[in-house]
Gaussian input, Z-matrix of N, CA and C with variables (Angstrom, degrees):
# hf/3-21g

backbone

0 1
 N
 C     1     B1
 C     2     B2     1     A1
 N     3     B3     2     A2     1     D1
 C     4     B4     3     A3     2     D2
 C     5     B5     4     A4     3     D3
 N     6     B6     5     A5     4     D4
 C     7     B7     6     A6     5     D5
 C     8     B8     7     A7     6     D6
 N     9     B9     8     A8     7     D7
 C    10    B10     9     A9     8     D8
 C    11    B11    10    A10     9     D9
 N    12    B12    11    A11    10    D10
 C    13    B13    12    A12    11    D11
 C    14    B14    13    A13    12    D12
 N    15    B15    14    A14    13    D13
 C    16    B16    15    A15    14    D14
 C    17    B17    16    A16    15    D15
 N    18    B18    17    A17    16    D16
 C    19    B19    18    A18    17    D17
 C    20    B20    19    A19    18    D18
 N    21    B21    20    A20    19    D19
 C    22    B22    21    A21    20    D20
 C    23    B23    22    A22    21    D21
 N    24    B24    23    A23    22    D22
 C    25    B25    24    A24    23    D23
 C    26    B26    25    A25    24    D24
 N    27    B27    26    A26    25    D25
 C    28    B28    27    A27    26    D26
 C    29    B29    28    A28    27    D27
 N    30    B30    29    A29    28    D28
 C    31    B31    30    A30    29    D29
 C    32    B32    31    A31    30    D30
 N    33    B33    32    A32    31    D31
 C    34    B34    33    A33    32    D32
 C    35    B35    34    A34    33    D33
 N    36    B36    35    A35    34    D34
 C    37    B37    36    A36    35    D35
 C    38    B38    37    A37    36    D36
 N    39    B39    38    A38    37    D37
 C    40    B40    39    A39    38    D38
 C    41    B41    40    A40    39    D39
 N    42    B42    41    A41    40    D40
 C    43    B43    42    A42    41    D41
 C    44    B44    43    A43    42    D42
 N    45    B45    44    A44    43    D43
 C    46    B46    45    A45    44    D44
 C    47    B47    46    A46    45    D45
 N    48    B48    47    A47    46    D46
 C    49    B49    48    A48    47    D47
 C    50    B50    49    A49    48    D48
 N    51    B51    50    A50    49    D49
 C    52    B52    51    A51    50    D50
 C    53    B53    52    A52    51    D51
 N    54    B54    53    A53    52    D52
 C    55    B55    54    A54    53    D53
 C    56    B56    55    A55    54    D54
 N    57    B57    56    A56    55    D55
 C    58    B58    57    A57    56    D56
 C    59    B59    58    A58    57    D57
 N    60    B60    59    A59    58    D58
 C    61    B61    60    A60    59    D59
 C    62    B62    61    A61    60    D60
 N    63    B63    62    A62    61    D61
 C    64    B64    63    A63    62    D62
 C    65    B65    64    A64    63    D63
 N    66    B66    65    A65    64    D64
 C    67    B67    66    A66    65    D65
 C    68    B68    67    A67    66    D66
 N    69    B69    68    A68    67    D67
 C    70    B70    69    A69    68    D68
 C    71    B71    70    A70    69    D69
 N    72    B72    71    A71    70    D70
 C    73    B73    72    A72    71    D71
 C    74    B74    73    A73    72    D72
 N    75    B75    74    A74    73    D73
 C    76    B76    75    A75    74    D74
 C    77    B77    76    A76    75    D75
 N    78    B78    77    A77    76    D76
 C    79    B79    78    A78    77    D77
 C    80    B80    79    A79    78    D78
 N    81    B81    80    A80    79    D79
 C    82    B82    81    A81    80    D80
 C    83    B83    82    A82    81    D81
 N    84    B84    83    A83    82    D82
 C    85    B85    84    A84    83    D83
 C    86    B86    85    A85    84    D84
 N    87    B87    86    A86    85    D85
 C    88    B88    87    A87    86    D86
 C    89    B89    88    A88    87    D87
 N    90    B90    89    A89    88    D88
 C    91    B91    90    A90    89    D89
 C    92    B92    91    A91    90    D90
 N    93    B93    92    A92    91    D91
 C    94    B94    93    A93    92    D92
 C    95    B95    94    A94    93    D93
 N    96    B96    95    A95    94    D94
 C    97    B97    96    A96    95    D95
 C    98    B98    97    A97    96    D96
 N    99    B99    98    A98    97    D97
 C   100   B100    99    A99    98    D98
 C   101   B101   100   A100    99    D99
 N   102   B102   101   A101   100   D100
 C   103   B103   102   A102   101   D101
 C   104   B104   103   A103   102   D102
 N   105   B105   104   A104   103   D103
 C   106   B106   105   A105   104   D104
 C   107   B107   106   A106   105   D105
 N   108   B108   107   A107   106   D106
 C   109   B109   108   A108   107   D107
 C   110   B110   109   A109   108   D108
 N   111   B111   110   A110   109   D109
 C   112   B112   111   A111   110   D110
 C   113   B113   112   A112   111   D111
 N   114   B114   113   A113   112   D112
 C   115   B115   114   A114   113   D113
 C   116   B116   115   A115   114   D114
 N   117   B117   116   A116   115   D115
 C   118   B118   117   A117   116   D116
 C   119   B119   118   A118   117   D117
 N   120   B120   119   A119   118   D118
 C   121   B121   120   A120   119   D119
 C   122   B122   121   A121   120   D120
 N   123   B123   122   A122   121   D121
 C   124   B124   123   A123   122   D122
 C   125   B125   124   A124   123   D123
 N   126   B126   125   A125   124   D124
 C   127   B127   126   A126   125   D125
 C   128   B128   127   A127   126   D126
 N   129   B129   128   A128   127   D127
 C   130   B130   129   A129   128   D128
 C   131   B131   130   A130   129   D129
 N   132   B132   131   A131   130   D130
 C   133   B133   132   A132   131   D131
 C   134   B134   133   A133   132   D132
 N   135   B135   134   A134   133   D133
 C   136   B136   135   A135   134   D134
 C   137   B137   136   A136   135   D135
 N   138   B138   137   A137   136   D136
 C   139   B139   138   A138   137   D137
 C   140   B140   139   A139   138   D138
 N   141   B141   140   A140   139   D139
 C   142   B142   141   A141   140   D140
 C   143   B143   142   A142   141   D141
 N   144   B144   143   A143   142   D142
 C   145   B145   144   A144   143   D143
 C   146   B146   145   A145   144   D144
 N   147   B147   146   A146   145   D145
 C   148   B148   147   A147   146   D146
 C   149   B149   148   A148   147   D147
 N   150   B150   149   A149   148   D148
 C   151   B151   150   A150   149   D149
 C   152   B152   151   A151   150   D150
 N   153   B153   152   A152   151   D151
 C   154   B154   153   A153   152   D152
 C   155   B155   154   A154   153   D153
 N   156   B156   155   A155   154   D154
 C   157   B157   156   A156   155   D155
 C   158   B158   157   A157   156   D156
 N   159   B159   158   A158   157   D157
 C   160   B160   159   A159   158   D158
 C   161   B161   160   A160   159   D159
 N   162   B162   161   A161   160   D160
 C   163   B163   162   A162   161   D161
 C   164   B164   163   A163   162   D162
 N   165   B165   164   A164   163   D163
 C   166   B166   165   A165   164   D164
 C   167   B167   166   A166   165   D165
 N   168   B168   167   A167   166   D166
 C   169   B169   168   A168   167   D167
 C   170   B170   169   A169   168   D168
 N   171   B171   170   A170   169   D169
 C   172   B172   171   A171   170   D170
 C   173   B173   172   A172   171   D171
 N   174   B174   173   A173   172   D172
 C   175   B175   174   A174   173   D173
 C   176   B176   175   A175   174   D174
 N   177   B177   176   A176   175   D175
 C   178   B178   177   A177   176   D176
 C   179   B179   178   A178   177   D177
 N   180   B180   179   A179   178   D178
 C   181   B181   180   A180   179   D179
 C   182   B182   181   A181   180   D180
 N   183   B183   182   A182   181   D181
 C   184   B184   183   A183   182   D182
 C   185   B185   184   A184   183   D183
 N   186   B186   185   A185   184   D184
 C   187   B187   186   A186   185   D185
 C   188   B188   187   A187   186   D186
 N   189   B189   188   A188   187   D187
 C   190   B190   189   A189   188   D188
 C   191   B191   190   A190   189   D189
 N   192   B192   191   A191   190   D190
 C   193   B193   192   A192   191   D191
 C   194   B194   193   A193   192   D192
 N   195   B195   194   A194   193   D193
 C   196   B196   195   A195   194   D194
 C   197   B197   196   A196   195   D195
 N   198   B198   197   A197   196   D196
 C   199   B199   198   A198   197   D197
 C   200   B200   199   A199   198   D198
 N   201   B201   200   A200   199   D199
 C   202   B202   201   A201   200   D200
 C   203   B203   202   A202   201   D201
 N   204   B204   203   A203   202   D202
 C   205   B205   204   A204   203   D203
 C   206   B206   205   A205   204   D204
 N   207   B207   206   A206   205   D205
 C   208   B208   207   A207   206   D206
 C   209   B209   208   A208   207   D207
 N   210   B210   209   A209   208   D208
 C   211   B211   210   A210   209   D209
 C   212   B212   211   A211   210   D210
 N   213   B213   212   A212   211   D211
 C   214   B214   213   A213   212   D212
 C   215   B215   214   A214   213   D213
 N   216   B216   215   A215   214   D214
 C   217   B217   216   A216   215   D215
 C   218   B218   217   A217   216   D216
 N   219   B219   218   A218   217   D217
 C   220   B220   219   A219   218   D218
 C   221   B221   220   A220   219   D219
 N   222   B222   221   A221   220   D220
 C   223   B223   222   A222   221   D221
 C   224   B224   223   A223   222   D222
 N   225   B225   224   A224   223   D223
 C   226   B226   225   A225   224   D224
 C   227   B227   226   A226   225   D225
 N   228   B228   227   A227   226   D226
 C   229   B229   228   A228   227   D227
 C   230   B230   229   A229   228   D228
 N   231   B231   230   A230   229   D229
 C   232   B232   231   A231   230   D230
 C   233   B233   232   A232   231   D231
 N   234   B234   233   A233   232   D232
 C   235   B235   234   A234   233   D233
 C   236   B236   235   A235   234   D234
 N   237   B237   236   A236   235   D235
 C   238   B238   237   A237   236   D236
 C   239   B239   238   A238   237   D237
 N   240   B240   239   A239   238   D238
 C   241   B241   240   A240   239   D239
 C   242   B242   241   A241   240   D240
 N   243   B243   242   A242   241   D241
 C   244   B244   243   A243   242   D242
 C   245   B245   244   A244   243   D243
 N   246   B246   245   A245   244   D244
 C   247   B247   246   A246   245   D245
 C   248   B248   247   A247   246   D246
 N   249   B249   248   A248   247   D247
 C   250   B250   249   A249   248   D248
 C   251   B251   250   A250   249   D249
 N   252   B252   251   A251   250   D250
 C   253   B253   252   A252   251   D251
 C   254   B254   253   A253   252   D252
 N   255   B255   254   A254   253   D253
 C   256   B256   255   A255   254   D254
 C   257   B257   256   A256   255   D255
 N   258   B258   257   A257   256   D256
 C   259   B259   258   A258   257   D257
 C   260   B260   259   A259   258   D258
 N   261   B261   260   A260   259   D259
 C   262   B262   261   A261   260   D260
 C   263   B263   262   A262   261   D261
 N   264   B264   263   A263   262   D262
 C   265   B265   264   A264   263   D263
 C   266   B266   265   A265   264   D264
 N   267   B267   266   A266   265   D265
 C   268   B268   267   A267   266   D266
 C   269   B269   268   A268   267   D267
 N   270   B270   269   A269   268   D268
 C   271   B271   270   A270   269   D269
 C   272   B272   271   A271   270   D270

   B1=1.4599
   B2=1.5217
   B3=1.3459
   B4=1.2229
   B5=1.2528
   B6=1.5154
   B7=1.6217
   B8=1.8543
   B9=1.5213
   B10=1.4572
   B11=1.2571
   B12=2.0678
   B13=1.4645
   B14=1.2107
   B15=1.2873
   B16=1.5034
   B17=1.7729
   B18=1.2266
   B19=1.7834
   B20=1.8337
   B21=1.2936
   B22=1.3791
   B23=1.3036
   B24=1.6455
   B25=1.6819
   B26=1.3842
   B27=1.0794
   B28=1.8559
   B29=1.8270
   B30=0.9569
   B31=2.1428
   B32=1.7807
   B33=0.9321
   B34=1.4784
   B35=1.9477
   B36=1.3024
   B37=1.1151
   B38=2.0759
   B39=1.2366
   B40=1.7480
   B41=1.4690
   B42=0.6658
   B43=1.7277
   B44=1.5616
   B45=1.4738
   B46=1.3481
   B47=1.7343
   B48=1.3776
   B49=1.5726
   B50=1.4461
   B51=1.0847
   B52=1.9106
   B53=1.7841
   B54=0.9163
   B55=1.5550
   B56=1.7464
   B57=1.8990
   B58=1.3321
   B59=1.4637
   B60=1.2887
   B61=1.9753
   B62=1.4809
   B63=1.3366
   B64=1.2557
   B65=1.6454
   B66=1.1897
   B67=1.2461
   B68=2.1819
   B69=1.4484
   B70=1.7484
   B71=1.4990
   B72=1.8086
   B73=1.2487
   B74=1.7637
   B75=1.5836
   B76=1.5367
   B77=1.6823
   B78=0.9876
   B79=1.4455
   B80=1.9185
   B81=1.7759
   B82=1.0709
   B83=1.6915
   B84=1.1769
   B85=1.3329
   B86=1.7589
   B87=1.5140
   B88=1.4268
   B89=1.3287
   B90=1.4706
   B91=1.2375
   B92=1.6983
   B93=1.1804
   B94=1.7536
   B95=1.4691
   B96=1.6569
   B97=1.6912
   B98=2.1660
   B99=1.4660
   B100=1.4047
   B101=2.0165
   B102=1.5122
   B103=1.5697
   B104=1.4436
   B105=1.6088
   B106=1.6191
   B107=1.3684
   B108=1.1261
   B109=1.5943
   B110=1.0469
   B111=1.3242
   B112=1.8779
   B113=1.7361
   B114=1.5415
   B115=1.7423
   B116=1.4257
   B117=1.0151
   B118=1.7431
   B119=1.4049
   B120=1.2433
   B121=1.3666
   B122=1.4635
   B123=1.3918
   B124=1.5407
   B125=1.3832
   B126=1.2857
   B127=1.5517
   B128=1.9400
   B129=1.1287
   B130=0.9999
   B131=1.5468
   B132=1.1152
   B133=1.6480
   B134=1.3201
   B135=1.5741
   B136=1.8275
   B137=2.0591
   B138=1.1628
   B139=1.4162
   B140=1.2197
   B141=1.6370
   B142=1.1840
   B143=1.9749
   B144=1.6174
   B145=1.1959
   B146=1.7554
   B147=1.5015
   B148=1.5651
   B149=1.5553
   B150=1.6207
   B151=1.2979
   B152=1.6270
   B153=1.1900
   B154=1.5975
   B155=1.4620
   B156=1.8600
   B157=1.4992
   B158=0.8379
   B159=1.5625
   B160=1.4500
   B161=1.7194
   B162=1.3536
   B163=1.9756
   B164=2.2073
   B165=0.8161
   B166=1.5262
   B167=1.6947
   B168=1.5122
   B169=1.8481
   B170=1.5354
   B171=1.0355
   B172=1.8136
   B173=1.4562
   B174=1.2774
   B175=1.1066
   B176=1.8075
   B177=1.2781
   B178=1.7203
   B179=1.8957
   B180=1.5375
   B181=1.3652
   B182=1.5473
   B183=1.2116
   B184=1.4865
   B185=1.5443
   B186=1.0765
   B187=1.4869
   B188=1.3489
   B189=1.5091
   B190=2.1036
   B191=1.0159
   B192=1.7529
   B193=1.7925
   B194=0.9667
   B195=1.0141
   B196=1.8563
   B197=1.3161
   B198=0.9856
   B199=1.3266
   B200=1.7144
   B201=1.5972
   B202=1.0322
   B203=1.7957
   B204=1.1079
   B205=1.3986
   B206=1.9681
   B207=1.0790
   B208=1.7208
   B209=1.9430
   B210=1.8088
   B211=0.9869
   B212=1.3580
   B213=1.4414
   B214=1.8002
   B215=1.3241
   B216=1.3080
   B217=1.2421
   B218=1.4318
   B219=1.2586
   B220=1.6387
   B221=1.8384
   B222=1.3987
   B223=1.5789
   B224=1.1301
   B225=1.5729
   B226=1.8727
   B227=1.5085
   B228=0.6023
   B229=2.0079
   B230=1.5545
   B231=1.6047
   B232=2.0537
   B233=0.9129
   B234=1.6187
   B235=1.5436
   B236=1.2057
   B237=1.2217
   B238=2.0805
   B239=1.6977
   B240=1.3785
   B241=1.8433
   B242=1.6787
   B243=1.2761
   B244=1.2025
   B245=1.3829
   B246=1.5055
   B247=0.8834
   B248=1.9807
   B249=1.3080
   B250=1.5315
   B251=1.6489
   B252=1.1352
   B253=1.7249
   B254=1.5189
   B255=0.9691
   B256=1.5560
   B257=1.3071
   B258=1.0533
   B259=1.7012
   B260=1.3700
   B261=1.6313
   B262=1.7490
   B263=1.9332
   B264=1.2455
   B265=1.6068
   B266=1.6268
   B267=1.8536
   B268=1.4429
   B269=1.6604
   B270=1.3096
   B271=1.1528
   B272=1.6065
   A1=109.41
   A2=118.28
   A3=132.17
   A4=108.37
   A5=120.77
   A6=111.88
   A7=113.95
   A8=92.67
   A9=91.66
   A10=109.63
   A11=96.84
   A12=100.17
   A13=131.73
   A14=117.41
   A15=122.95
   A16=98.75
   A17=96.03
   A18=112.05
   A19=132.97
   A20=94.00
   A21=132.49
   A22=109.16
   A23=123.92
   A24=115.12
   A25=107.58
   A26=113.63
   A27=101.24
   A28=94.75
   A29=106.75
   A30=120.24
   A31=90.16
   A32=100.39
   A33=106.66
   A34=108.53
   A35=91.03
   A36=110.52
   A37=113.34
   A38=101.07
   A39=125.06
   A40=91.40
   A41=94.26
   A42=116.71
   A43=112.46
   A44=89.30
   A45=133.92
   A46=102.89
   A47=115.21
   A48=133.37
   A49=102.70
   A50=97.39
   A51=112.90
   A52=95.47
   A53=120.06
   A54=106.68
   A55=110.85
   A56=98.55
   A57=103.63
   A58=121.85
   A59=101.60
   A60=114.44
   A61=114.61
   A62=127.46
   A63=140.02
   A64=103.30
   A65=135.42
   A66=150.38
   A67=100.92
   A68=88.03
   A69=90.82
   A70=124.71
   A71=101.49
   A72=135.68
   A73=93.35
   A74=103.69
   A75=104.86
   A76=104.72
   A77=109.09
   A78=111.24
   A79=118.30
   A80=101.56
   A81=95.11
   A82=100.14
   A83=131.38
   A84=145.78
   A85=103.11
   A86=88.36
   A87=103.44
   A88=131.28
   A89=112.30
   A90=140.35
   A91=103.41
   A92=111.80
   A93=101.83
   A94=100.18
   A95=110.91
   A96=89.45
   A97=95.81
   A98=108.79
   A99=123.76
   A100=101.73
   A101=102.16
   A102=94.77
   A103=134.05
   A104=102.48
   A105=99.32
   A106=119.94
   A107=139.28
   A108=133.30
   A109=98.12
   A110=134.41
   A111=138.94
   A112=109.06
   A113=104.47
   A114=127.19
   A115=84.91
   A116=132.03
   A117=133.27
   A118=93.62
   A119=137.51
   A120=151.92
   A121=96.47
   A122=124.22
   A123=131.65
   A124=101.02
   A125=116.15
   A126=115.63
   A127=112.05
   A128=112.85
   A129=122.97
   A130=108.24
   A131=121.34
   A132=131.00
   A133=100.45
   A134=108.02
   A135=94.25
   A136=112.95
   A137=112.08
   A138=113.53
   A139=101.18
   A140=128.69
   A141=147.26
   A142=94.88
   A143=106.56
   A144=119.16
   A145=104.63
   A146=110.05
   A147=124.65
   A148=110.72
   A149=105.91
   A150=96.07
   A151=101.56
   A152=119.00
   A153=114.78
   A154=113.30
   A155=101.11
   A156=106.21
   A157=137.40
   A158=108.90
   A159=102.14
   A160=116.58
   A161=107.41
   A162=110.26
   A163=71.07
   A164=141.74
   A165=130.85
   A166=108.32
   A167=109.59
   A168=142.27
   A169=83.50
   A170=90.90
   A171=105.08
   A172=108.25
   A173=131.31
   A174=119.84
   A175=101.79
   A176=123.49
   A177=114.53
   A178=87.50
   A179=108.81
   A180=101.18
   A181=123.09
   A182=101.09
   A183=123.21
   A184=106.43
   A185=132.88
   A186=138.92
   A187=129.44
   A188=85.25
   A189=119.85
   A190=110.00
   A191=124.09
   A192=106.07
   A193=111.79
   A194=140.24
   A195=147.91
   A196=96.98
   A197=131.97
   A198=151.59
   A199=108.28
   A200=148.83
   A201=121.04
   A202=118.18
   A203=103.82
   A204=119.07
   A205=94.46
   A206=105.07
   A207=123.61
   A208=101.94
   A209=102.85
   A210=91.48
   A211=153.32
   A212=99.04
   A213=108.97
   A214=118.45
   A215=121.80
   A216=144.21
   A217=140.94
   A218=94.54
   A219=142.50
   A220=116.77
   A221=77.09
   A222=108.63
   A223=95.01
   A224=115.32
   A225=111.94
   A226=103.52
   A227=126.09
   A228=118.26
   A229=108.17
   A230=105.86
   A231=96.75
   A232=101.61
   A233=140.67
   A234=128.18
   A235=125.23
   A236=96.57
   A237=123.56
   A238=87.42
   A239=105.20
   A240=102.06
   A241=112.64
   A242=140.56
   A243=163.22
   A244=101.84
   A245=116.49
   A246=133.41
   A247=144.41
   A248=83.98
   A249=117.93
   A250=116.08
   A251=122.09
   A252=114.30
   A253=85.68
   A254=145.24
   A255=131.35
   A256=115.49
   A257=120.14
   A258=132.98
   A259=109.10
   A260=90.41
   A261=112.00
   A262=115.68
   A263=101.02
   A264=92.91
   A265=102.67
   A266=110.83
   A267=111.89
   A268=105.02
   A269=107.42
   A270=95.67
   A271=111.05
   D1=156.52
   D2=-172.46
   D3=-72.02
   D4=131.54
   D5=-173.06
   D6=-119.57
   D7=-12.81
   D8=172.68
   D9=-148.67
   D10=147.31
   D11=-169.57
   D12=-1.20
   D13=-82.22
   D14=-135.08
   D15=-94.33
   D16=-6.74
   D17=150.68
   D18=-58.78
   D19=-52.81
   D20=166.45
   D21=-59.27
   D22=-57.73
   D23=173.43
   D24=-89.55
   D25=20.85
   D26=173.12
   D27=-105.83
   D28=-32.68
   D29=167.42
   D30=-52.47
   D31=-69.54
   D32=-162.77
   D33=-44.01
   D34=-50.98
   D35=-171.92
   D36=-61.77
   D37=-28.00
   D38=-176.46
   D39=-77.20
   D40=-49.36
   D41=179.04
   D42=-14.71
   D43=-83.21
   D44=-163.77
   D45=-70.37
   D46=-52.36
   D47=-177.36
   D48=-51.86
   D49=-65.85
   D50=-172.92
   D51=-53.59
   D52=-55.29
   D53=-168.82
   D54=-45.17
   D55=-44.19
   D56=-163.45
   D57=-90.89
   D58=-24.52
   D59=142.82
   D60=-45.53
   D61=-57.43
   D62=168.61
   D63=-45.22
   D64=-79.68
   D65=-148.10
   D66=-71.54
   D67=-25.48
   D68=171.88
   D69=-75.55
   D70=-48.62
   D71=-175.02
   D72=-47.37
   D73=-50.98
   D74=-159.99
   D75=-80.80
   D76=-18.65
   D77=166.66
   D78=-53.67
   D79=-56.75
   D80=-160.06
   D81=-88.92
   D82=11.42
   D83=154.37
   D84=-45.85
   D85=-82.80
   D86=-176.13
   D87=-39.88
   D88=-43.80
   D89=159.22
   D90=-44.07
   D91=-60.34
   D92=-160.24
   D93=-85.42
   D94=-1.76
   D95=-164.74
   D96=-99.88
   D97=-12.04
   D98=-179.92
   D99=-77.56
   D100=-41.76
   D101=168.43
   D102=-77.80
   D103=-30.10
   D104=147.29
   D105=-58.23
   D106=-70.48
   D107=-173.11
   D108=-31.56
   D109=-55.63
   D110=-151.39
   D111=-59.82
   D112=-39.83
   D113=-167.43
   D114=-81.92
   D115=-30.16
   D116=-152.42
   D117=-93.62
   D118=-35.96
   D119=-139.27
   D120=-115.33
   D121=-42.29
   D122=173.72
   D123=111.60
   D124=-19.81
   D125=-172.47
   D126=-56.16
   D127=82.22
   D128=-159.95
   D129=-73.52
   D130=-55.04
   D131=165.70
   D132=-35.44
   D133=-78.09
   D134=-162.93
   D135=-66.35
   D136=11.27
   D137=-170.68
   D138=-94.34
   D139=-38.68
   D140=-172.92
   D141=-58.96
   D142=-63.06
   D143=-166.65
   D144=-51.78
   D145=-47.80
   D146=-173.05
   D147=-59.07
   D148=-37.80
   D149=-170.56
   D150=-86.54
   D151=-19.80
   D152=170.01
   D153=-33.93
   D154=-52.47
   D155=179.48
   D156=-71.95
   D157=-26.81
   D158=169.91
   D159=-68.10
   D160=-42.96
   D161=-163.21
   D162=-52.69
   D163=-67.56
   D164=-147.37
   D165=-52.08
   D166=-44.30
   D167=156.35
   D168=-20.23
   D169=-81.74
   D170=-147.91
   D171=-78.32
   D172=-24.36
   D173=-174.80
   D174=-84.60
   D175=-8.41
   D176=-165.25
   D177=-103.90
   D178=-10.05
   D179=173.23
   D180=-84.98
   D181=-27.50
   D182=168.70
   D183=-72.20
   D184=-30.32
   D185=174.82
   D186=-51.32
   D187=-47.52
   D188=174.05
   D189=-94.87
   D190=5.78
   D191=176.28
   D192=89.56
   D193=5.70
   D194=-157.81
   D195=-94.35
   D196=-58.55
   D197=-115.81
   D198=-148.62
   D199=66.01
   D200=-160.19
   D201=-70.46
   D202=173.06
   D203=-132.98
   D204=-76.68
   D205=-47.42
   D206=169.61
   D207=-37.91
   D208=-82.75
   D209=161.92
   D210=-11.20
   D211=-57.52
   D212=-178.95
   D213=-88.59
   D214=1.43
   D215=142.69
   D216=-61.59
   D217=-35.39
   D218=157.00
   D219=-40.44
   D220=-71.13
   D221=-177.72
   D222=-58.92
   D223=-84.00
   D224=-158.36
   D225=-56.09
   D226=-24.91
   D227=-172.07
   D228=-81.10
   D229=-44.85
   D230=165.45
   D231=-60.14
   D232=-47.82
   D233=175.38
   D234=-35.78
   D235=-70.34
   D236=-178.79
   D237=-37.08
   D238=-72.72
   D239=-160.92
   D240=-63.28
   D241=2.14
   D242=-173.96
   D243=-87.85
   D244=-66.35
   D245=176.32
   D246=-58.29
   D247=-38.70
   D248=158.57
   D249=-81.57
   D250=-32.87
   D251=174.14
   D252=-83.26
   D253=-78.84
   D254=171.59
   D255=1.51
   D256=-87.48
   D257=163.20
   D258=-4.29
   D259=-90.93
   D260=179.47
   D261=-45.58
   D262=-18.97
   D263=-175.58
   D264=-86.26
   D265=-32.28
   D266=-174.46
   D267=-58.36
   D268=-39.79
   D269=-167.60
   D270=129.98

């Protein structure tokens, strides 16, 4: 355990970060796992709209360090190409 001050608010401080790292992380989870279903589903309109949100998801997570930057690059482009053979198969 932390025995002096500025020990104690840097705990505090881990604290606090991790929750909101946590609480982002699970955002852009949700986000990519609702725009897969959508491509999976064919619903192509609302997939288009979903993945809008996520590249925005992921890019403000990548902004804050959450998320490194490669990664979230990562993400939207398996999306993007997910999304586009989708397309091309509808027709």
């Amino acid at each position: 355990m932390a025995n002096h001050p500025s020990a104690e608010r840097r705990n505090r401080q881990r604290i606090r970060r991790t929750a909101r790292n946590k609480s982002v992380k699970s955002a852009v989870r949700t986000d990519l796992r609702k725009a897969r279903e959508l491509v999976a589903a064919n619903k192509l309109d609302d997939a288009s709209k979903a993945a809008a949100k996520l590249v925005s998801t992921v890019d403000k997570a990548a902004q804050k360090g959450i998320v490194h930057p490669k990664a979230a690059s990562r993400i939207k482009a398996r999306l993007a190409k997910r999304l586009h053979a989708a397309k091309k198969a509808a027709g």
